[in-house]
N, CA, C and O of each residue as an XYZ file, in Angstrom:
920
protein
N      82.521    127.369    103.789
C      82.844    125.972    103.512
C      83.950    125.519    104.459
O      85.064    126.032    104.563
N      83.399    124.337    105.221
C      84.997    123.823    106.021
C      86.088    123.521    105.197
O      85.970    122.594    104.396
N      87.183    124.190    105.270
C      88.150    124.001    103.945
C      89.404    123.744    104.436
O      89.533    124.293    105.530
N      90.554    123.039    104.033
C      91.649    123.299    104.139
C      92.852    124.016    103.584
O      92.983    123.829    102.374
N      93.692    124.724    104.092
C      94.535    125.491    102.941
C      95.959    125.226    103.323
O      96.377    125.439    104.461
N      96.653    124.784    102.404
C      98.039    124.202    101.807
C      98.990    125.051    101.477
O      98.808    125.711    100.454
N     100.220    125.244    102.244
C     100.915    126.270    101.303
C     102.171    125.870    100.100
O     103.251    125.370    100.416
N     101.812    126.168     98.854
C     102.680    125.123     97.835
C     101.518    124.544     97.266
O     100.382    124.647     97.727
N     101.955    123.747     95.933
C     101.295    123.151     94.896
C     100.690    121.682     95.225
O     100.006    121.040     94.428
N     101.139    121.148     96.849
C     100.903    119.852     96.910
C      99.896    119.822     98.190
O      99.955    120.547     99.184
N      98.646    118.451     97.808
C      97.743    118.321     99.447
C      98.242    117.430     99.740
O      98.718    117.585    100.865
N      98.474    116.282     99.260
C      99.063    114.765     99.959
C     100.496    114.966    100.644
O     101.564    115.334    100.155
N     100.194    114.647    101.769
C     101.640    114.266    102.994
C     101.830    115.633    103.112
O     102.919    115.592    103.684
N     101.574    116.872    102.994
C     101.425    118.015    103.226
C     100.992    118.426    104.329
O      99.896    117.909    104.547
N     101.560    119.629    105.757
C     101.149    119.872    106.519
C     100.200    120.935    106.290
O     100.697    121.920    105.743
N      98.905    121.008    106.573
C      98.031    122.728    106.536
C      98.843    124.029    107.535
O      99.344    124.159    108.652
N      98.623    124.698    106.500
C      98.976    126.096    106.723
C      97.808    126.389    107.824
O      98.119    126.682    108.979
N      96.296    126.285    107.363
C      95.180    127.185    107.559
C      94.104    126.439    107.109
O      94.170    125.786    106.068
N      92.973    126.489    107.911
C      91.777    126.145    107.797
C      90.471    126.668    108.179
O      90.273    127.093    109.317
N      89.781    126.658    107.485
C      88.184    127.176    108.075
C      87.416    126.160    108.899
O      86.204    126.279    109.079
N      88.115    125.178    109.389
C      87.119    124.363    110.617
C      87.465    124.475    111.535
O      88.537    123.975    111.875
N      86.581    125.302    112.483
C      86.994    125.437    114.346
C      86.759    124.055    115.008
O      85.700    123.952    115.628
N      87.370    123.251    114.983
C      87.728    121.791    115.682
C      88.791    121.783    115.962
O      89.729    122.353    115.405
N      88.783    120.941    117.128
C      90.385    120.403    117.934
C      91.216    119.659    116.743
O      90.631    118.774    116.119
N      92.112    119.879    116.520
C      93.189    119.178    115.620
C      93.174    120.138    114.338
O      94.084    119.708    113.629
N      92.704    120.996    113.837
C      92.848    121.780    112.585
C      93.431    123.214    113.116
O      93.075    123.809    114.133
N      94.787    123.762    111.811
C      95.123    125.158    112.328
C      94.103    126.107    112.315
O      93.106    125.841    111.644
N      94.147    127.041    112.853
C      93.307    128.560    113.009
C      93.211    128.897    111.420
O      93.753    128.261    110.516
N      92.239    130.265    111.278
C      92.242    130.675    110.198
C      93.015    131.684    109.925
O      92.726    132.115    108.809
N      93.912    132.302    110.445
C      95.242    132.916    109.779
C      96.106    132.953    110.105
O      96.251    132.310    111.145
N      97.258    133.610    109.619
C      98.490    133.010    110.080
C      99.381    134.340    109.231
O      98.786    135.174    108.548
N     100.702    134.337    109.406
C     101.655    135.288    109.401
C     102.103    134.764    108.156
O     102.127    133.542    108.015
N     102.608    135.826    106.855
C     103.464    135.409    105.707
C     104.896    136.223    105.712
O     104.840    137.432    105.937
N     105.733    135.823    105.555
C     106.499    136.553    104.839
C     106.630    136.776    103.819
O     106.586    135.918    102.937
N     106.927    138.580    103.528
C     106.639    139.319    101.914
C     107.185    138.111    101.216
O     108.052    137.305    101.551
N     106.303    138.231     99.968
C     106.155    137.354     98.757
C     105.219    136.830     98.471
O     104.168    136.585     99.061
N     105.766    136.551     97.079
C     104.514    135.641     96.430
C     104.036    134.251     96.327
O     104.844    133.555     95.712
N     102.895    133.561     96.763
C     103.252    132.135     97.706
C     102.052    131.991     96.498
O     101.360    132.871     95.987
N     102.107    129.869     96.144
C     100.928    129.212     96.059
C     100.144    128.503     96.664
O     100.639    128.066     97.703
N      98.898    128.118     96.434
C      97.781    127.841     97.537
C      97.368    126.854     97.351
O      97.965    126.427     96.363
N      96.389    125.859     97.820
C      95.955    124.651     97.862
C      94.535    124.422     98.519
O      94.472    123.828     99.595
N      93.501    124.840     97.950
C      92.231    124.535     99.140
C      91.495    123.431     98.755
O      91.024    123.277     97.628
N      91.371    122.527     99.844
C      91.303    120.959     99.326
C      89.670    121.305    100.719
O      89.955    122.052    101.655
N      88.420    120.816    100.683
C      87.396    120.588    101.164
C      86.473    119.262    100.671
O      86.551    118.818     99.526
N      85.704    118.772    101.570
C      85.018    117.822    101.483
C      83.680    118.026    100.352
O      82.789    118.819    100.656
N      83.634    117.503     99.460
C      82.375    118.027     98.470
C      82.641    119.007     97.538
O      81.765    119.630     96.937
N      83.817    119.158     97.404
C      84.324    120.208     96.809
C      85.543    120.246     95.528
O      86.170    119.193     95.640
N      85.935    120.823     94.710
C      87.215    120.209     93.707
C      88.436    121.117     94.676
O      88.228    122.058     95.441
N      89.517    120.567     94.383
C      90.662    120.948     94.849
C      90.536    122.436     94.042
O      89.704    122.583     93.146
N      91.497    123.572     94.478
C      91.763    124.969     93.734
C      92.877    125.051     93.909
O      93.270    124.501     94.938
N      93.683    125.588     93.241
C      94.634    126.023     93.822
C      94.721    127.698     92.978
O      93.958    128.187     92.145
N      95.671    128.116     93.456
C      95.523    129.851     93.376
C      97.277    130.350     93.856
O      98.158    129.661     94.370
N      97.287    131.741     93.457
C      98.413    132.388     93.556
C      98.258    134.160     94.198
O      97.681    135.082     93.622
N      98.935    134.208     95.463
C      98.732    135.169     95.862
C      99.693    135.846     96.546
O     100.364    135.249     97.388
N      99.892    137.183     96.280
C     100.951    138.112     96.910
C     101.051    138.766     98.149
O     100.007    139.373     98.385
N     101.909    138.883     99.046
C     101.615    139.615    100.162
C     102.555    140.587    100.789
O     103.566    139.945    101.074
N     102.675    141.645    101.085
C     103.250    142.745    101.192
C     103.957    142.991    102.944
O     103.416    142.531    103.950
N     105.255    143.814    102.944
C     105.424    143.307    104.291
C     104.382    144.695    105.474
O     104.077    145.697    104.827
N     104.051    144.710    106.563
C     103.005    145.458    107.382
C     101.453    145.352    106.950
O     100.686    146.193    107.418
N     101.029    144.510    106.211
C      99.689    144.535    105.762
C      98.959    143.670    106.014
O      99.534    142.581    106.031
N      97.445    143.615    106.325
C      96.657    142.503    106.635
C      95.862    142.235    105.339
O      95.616    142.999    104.406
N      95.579    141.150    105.504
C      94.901    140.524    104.185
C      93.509    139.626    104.371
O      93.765    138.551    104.912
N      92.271    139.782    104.095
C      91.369    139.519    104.002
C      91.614    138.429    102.216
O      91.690    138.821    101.051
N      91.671    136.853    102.900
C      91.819    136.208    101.447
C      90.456    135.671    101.062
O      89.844    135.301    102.063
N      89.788    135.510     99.940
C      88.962    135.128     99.139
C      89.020    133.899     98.294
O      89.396    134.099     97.139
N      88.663    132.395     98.696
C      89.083    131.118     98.080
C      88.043    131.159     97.183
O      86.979    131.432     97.739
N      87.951    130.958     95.800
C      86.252    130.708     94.945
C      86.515    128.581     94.663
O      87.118    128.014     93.752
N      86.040    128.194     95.429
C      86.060    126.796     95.105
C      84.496    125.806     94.323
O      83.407    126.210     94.732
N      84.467    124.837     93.479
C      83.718    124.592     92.977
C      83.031    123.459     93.978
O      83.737    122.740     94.685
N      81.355    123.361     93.965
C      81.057    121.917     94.012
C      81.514    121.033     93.185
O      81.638    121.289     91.987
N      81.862    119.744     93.767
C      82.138    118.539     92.978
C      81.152    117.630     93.119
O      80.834    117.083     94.175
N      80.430    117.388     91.534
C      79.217    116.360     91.879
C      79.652    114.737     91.661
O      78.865    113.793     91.593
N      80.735    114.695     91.594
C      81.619    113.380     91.520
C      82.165    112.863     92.951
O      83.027    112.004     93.137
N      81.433    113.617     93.932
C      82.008    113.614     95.578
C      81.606    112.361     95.929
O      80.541    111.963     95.456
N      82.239    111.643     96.667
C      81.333    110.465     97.559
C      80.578    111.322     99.054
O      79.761    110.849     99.844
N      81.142    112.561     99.049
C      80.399    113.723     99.907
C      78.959    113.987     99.494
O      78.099    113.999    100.375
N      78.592    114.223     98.087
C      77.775    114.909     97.953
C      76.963    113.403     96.967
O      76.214    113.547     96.000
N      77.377    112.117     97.547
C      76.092    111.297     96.971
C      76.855    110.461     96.018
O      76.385    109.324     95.971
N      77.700    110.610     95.375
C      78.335    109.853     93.950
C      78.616    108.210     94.316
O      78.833    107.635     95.383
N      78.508    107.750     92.938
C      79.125    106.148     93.445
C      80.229    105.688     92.768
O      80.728    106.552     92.047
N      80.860    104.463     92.751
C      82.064    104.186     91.617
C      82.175    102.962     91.719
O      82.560    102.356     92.719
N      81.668    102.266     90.132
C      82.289    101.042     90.088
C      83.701    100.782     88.781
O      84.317    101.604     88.102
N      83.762     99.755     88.842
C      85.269     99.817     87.933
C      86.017     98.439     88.554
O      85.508     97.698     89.394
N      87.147     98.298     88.033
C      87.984     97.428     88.316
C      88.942     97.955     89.787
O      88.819     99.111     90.192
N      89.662     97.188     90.329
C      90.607     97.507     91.044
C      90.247     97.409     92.289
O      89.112     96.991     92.514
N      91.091     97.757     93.363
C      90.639     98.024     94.465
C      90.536     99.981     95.117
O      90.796    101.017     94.505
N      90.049     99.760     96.562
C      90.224    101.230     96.856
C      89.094    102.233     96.232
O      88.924    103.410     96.549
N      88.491    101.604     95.432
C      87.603    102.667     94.226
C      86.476    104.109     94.967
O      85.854    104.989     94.372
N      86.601    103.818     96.438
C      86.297    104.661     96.888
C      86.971    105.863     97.090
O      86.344    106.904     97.287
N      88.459    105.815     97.055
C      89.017    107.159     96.774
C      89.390    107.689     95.993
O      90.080    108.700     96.119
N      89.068    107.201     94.982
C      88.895    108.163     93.406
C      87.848    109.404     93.965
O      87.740    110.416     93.273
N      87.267    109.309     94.938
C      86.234    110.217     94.786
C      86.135    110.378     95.990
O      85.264    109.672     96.497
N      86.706    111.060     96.703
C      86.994    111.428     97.793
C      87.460    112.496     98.853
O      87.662    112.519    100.067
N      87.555    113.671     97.428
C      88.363    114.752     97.333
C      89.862    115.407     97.973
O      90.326    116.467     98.394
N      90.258    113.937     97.717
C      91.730    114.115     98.226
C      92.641    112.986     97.684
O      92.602    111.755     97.684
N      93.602    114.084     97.155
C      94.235    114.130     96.571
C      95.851    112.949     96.963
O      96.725    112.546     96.194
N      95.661    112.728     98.406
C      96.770    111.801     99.114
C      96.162    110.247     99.013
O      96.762    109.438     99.721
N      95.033    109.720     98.211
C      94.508    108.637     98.514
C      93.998    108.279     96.865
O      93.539    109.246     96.258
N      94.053    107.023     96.159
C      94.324    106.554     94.924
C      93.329    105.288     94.558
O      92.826    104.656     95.486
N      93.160    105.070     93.715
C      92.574    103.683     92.968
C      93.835    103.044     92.883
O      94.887    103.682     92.883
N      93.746    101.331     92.781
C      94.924    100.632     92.902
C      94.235     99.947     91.812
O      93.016     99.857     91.670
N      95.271     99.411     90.958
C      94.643     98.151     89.717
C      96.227     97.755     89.049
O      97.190     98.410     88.652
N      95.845     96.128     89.194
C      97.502     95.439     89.199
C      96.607     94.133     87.945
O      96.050     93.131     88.392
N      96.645     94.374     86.795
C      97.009     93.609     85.237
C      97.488     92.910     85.319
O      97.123     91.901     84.716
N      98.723     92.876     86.150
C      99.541     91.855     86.087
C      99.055     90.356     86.283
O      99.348     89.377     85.598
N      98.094     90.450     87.594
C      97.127     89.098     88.107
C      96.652     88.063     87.106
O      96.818     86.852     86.956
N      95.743     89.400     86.243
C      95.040     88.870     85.604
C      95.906     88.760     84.004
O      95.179     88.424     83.069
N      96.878     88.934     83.787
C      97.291     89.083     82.282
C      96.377     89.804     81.493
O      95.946     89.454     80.395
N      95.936     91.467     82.496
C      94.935     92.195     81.482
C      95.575     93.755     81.066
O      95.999     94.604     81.850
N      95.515     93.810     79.953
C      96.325     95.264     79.333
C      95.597     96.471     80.144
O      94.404     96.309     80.398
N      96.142     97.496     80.507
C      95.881     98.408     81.444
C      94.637     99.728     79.991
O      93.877    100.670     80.215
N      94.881     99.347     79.267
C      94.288    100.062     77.986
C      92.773     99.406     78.267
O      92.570     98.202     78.425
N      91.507    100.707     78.302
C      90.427    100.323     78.415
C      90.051     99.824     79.568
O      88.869     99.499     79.687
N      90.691     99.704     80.342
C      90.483    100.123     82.014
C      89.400    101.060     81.971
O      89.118    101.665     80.937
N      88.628    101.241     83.319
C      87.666    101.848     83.000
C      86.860    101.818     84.665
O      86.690    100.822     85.368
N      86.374    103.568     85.036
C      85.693    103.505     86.711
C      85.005    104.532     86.020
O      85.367    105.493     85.341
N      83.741    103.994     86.434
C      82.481    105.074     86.463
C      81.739    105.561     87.776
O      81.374    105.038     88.828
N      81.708    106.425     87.380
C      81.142    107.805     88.441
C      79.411    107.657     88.641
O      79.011    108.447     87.786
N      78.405    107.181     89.186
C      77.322    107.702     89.054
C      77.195    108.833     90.004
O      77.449    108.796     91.208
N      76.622    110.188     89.074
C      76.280    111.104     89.748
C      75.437    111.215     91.033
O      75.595    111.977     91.986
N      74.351    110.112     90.791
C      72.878    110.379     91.545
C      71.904    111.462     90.763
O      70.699    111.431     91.009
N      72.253    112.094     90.141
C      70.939    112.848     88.788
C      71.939    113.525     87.969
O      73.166    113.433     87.998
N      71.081    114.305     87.147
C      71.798    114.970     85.798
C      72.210    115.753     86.647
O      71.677    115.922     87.743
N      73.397    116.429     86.159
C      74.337    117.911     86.212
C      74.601    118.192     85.002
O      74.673    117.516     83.976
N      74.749    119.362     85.263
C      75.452    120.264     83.551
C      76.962    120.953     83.893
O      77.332    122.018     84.389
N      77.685    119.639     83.301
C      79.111    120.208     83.468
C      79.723    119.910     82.399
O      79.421    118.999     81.627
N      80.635    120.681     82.301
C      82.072    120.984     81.311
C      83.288    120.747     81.376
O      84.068    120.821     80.427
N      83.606    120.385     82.711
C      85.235    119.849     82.768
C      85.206    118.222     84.053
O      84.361    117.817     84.852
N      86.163    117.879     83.772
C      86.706    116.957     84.919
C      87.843    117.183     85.867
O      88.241    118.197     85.294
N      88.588    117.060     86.751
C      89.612    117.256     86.916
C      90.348    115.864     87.537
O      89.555    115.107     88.096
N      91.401    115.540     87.518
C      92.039    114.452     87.357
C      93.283    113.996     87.591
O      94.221    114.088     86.799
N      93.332    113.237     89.246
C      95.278    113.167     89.245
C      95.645    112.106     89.199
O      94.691    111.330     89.255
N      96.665    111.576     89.115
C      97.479    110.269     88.696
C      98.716    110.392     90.043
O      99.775    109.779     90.181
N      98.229    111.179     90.693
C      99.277    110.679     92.229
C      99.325    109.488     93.001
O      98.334    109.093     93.616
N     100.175    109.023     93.007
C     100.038    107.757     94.187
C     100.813    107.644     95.309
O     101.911    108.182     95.452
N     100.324    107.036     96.008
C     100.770    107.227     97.714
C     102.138    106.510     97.646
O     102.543    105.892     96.662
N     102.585    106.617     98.434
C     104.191    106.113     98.856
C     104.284    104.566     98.523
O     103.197    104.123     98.896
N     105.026    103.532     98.014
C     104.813    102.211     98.291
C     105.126    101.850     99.934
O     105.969    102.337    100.688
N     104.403    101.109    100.103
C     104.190    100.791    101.475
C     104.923     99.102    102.034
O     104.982     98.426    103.061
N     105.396     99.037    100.537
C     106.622     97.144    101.046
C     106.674     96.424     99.933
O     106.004     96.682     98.933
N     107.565     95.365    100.049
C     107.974     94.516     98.696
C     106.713     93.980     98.228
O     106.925     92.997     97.519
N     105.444     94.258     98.356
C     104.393     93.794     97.134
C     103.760     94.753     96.913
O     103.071     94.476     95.931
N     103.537     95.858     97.264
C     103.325     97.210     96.708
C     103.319     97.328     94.952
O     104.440     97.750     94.668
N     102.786     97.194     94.100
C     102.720     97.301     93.113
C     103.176     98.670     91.884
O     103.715     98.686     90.778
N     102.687     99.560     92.694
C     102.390    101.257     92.391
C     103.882    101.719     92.308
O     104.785    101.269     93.014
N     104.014    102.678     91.347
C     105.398    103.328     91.018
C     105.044    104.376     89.704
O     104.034    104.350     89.000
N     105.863    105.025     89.641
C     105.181    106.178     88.747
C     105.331    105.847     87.336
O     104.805    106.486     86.425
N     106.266    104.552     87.154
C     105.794    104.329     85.344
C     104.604    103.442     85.396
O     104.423    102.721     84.415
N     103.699    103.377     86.459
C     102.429    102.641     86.448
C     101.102    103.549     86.369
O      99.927    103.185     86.324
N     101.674    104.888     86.366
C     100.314    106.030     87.082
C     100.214    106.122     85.661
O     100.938    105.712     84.754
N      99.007    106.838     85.688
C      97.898    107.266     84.346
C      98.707    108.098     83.655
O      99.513    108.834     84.224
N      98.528    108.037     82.111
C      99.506    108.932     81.249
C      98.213    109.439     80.540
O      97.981    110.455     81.195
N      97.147    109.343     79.522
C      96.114    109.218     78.901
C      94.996    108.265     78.891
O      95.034    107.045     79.055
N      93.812    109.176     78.631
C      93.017    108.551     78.932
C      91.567    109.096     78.372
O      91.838    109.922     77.500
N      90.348    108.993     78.492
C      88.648    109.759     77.702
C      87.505    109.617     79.023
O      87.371    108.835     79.965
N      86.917    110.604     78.614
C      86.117    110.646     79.517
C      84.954    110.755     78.793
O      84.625    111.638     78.001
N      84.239    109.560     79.218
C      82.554    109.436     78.338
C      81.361    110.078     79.373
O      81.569    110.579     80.479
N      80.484    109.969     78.914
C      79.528    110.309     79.912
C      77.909    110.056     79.386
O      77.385    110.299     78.299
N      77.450    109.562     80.433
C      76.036    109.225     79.497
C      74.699    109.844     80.598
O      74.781    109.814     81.826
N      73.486    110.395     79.805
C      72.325    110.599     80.535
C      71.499    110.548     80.448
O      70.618    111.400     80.567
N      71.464    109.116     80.113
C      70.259    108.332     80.224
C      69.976    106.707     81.335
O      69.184    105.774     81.204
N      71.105    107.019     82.434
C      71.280    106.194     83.426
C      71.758    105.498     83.909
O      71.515    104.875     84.943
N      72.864    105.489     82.927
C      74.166    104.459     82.572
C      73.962    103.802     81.173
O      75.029    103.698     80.566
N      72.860    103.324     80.491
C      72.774    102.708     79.332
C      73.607    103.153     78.177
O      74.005    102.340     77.343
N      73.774    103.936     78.136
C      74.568    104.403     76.530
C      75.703    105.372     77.062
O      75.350    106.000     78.060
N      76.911    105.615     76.644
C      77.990    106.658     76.919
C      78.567    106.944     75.586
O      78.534    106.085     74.705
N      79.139    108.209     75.379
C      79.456    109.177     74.754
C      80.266    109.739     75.056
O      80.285    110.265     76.169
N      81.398    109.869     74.066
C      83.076    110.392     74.420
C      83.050    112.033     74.290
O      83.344    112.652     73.267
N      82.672    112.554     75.433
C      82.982    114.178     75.514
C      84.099    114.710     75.355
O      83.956    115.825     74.853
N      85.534    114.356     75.609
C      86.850    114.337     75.607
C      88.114    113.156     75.397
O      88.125    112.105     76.037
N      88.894    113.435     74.644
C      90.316    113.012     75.307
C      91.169    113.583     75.562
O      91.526    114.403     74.716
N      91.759    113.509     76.511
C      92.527    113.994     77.140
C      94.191    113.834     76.053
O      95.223    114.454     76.310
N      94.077    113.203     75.297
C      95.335    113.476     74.953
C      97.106    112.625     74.831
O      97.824    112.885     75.797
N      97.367    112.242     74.382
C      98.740    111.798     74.753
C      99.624    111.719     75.677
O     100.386    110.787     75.936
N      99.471    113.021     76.318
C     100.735    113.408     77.248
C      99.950    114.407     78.763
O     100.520    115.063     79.634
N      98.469    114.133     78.538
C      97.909    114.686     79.583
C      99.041    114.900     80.530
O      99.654    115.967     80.481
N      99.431    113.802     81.547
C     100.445    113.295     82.219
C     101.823    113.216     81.959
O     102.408    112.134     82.008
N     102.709    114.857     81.534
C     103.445    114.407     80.377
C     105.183    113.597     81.471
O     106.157    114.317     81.693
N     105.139    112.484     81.820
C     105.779    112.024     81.831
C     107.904    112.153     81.464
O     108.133    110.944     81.499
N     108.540    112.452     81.338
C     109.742    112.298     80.299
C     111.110    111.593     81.561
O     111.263    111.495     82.779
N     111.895    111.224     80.201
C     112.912    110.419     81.260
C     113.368    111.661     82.279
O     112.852    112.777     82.335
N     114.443    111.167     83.037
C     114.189    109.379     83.321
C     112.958    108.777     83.882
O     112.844    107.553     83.812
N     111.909    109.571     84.496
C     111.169    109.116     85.440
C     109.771    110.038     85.291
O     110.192    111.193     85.345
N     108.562    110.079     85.157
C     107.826    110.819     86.016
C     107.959    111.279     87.170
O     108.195    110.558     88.140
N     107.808    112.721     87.238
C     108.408    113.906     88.462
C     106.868    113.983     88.916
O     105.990    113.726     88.093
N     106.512    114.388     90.418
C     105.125    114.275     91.428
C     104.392    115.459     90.730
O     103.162    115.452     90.672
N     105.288    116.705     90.081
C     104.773    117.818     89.526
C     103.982    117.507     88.096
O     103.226    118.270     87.494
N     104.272    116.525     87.831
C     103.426    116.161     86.045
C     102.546    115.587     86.674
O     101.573    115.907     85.991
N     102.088    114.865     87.610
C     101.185    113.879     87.953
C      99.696    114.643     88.819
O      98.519    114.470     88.500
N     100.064    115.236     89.613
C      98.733    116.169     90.250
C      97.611    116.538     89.806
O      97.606    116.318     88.595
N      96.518    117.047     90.188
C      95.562    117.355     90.262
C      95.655    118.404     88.511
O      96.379    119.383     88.329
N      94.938    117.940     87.746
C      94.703    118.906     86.162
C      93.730    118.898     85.970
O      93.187    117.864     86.358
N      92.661    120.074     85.186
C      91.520    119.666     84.726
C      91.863    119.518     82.926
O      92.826    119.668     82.175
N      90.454    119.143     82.838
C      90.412    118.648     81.267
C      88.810    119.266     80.774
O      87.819    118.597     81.071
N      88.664    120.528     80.039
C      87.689    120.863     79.850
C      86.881    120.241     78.577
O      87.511    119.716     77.660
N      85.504    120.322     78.562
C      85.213    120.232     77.043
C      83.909    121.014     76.746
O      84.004    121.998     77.479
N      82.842    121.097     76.122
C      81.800    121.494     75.790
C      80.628    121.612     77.000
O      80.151    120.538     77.367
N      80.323    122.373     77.398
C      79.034    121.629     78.313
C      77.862    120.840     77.679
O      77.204    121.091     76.670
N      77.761    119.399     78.912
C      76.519    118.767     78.646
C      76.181    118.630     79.268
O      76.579    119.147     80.312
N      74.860    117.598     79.224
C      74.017    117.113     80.792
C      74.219    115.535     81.360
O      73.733    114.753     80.544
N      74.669    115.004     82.266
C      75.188    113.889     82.690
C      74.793    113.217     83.538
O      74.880    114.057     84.434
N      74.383    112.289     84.057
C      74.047    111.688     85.185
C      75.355    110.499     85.791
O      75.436    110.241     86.991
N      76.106    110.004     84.968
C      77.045    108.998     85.193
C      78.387    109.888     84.272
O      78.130    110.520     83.248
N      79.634    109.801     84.785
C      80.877    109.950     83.889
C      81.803    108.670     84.020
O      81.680    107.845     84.926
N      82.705    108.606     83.050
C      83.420    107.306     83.010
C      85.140    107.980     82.443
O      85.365    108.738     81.500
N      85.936    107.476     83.237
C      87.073    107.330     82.744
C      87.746    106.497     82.051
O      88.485    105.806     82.752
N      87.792    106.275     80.916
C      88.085    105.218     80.194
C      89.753    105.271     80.019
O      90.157    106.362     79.618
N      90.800    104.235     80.265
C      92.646    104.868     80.299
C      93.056    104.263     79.150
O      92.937    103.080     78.831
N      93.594    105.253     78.500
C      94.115    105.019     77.053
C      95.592    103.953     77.353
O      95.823    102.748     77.252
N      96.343    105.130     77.749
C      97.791    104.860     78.621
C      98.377    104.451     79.881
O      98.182    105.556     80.389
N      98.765    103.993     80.538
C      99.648    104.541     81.781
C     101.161    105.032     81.500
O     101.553    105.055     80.333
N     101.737    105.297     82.208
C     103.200    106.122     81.739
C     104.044    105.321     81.342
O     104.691    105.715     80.371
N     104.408    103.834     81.925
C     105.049    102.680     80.474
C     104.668    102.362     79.014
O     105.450    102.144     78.089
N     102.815    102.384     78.964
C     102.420    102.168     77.780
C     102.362    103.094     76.892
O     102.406    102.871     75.682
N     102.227    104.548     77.561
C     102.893    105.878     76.379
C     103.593    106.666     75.825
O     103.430    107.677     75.142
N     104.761    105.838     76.358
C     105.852    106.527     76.527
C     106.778    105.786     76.464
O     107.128    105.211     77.494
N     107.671    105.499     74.886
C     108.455    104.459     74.341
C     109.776    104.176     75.523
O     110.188    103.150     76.064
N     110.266    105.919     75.622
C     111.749    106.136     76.601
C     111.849    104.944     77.750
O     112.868    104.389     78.162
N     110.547    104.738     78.117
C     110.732    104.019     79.064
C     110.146    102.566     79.676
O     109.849    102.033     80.745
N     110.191    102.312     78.243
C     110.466    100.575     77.747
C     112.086     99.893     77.826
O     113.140    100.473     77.566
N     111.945     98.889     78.144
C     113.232     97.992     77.775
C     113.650     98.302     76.331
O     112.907     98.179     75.357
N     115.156     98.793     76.300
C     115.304     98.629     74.847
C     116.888     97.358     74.520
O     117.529     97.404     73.470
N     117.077     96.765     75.206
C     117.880     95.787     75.161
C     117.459     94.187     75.157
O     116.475     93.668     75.684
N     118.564     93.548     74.362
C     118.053     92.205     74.770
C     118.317     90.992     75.629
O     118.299     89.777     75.434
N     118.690     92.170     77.153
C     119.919     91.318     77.950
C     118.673     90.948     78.779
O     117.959     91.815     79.283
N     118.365     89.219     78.937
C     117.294     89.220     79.943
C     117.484     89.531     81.612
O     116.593     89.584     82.460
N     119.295     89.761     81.829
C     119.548     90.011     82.994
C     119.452     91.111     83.562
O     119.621     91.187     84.779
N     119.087     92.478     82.610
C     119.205     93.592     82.849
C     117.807     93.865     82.477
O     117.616     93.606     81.288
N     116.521     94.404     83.240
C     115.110     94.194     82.747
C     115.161     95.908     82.799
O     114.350     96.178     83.685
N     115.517     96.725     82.469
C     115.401     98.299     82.450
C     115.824     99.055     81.108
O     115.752    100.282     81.042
């Protein structure tokens, strides 16, 4: 698989360590460690992010072994996405440095029940999702995005019968995203999966319960000074 490999828990704004594509502009496929125990990152096109943990000893060579999944939610491997917002093409994109954008504010619409669906292109039989709430850097004074705006909770339906009917396989939970003051940290927000039962699917849907202001009281206004909005 042409793959990339990351050293550390993060792919976005991250330099590669190592890669399996012989093209001009990508590193070689190995490279020198110093003893210890390092984490990994293999981010590929069509593929789910992995990440992994591995030890290395000092005088020894190492033959490494990545096990990475197909992702049938790829815009690689055929998938589509409609939904609100803009960008909706990199929800599905398999990378992890690039985001869905959606600003409520425009419209005076509650971020609750938000909602981007996945068509597969045919049934699959799967059991988990995986799911990040990272967002890219703000980029200037109308930039919207900030981390009490990223995803806190949220359900994932799924239907297979073509889109017509959906069915709540999971929620994810309260604190999927667990957030705490003062701020959401980049480490709560990354790449998680969310398992549930296996079924058979042709379309999945993310339906957002929360974002990290709406689930999370700490970090509401609790005063009634209109000059001080924090």
């Amino acid at each position: 698989v042409p793959a990339t490999i990351y050293v550390g828990k993060f792919q976005a704004r991250v330099t590669p360590y190592a890669s399996t594509i012989d093209k001009p502009g990508h590193p070689g496929d190995h490279g020198v460690m110093v003893h210890g125990r390092y984490h990994f990152l293999v981010q590929a096109k069509g593929y789910v992010e992995r990440r992994f943990t591995a030890k290395y000893h000092r005088g020894r060579h190492y033959t490494q072994v990545m096990r990475i999944d197909r992702n049938y939610a790829s815009a690689y491997n055929g998938a589509r996405i409609t939904g609100k917002g803009t960008h909706l093409g990199k929800l599905i994109d398999d990378d992890e440095s690039t985001d869905v954008e959606y600003d409520g504010s425009k419209t005076k619409t509650p971020v609750k029940d938000v909602a981007w669906t996945v068509d597969l292109g045919g049934a699959h039989r799967i059991s988990s999702v995986r799911v990040s709430a990272e967002h890219h850097p703000p980029s200037g004074r109308n930039d919207f995005q900030g981390r009490l705006t990223d995803l806190r909770s949220f359900a994932i339906e799924v239907s297979s019968d073509g889109g017509k009917t959906y069915r709540t396989v999971k929620n994810s939970g309260k604190k999927f995203f667990p957030g705490r003051l003062p701020r959401p940290v980049v480490p709560d927000l990354i790449l998680r999966s969310l398992k549930f039962h296996p079924t058979t699917a042709d379309h999945v849907r993310l339906v957002v319960h929360t974002n990290q202001c709406t689930g999370f009281s700490g970090y509401r206004d609790k005063d009634n000074d209109p000059l001080n909005d924090g």
